[in-house]
C-alpha angles and dihedrals in degrees: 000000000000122000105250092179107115088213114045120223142206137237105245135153096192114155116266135197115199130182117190121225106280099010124098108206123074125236111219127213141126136271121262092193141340133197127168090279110034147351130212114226141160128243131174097220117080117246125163134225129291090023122140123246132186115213153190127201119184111215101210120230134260084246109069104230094026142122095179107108086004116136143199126229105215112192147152117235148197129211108234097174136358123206132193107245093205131226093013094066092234132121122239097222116195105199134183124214124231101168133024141164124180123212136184118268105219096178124101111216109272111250115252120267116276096020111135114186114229 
């Protein structure tokens, strides 16, 4: 089947935070996909289409494991189209981005509990 999408996207699982308009705390999950203009993801909360959303998509690092030289992708987003994902009581959520910054992350990933350093 040919690609009928105008801008091509790429298969990346990259990690996403998502607020929902009016809500506070942020629902975590993982890209699907991205392109310039949108990314498909799953998240667990209902919303409806043509909601705003205000995200956050962390770009990994060169250095697997690393923060260091890592970004996040800060947008504002609209819900173009929300699917059922089916026995695990979530919603597929196409969205599509209309305004965007990235900025630096400067944080290295917090060690697990319990963990002592010898």
């Amino acid at each position: 089947m040919r690609e009928r999408r105008r801008w091509p996207r790429a298969e990346l699982h990259w990690t996403i935070e998502v607020i929902v308009e009016g809500q506070s705390d942020p629902v975590v999950s993982k890209t699907e996909n991205l392109s310039s203009r949108g990314f498909y993801c799953h998240v667990h909360q209902p919303v409806k289409a043509g909601e705003q959303l205000q995200c956050s998509i962390l770009i990994p690092a060169l250095e697997i494991g690393s923060m260091k030289n890592a970004l996040s992708l800060d947008c504002r987003a609209r819900v173009l189209r929300v699917e059922s994902s089916g026995a695990n009581g979530g919603f597929g959520i196409a969205c599509r981005i209309e305004e965007y910054s990235v900025i630096p992350v400067d944080r290295q990933p917090a060690e697990p509990a319990g963990v002592v350093e010898q």
